[in-house]
C-alpha positions in Angstrom: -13.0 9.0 -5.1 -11.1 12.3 -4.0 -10.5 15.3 -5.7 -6.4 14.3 -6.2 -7.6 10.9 -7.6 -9.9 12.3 -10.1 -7.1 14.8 -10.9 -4.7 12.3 -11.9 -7.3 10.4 -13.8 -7.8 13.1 -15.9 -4.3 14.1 -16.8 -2.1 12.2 -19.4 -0.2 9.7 -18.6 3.8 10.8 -18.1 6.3 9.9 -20.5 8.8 10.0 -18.2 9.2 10.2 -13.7 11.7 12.2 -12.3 12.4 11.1 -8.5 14.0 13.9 -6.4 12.6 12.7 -3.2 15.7 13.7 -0.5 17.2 16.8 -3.2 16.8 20.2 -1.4 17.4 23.5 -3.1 18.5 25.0 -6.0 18.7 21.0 -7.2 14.7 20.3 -8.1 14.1 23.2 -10.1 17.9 22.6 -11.8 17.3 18.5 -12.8 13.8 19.1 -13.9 15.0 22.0 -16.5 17.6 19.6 -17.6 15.1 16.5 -17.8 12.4 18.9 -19.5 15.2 20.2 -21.9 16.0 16.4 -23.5 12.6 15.4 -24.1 10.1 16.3 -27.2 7.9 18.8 -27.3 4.3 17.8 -25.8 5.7 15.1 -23.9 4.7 14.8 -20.2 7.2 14.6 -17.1 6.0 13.2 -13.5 8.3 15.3 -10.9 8.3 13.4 -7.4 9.6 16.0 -4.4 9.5 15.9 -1.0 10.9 19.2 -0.9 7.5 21.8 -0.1 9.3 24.6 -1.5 9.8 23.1 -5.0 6.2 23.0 -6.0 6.5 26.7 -6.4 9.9 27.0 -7.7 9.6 23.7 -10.2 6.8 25.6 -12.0 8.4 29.2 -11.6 11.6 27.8 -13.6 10.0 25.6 -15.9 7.6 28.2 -17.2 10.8 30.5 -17.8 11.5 28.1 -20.3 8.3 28.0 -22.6 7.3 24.5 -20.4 4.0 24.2 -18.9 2.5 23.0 -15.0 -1.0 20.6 -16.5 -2.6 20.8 -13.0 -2.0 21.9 -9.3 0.4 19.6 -7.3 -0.8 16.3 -5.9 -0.2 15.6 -2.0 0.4 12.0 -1.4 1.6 11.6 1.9 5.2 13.5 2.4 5.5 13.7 -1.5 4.5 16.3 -3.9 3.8 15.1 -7.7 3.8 17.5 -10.5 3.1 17.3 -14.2 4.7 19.2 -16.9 4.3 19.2 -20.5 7.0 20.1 -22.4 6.5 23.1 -24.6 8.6 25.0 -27.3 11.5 26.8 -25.8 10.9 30.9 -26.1 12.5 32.6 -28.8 
């Protein structure tokens, strides 16, 4: 078993996938605050990207608005997967 794998074993399952496979900059970081932004609080949200630079900038953004990254980004082959959990917006 590898170490992504047993990663995404251990994480919750999402409540919800966002595909942005093909969406380049500013556009990840801008649908994934707007998906993050109609779901409940503790929920979990699946981003899909092909885009390298949004594995910083997805997490950068989201954490700007009280939401939280559950675990480094998984590789699988061009595509990038990340999991947020939706937290409280900051006061």
């Amino acid at each position: 078993m590898s170490f992504e794998t047993s990663l995404e074993a251990a994480l919750p399952p999402p409540d919800r996938v966002l595909d942005l496979r093909g969406e380049t900059c500013p556009y990840p970081p801008v649908y994934t605050i707007e998906e993050l932004s109609d779901m409940a609080v503790g929920e979990v949200l699946e981003v899909i990207t092909d885009n390298p630079p949004s594995i910083h900038t997805i997490p950068w953004h989201a954490a700007k608005h009280g939401h939280a990254l559950l675990a480094p980004p998984v590789k699988r082959g061009a595509n990038f997967h990340l999991f947020l959990r939706v937290g409280a917006p900051p006061s």
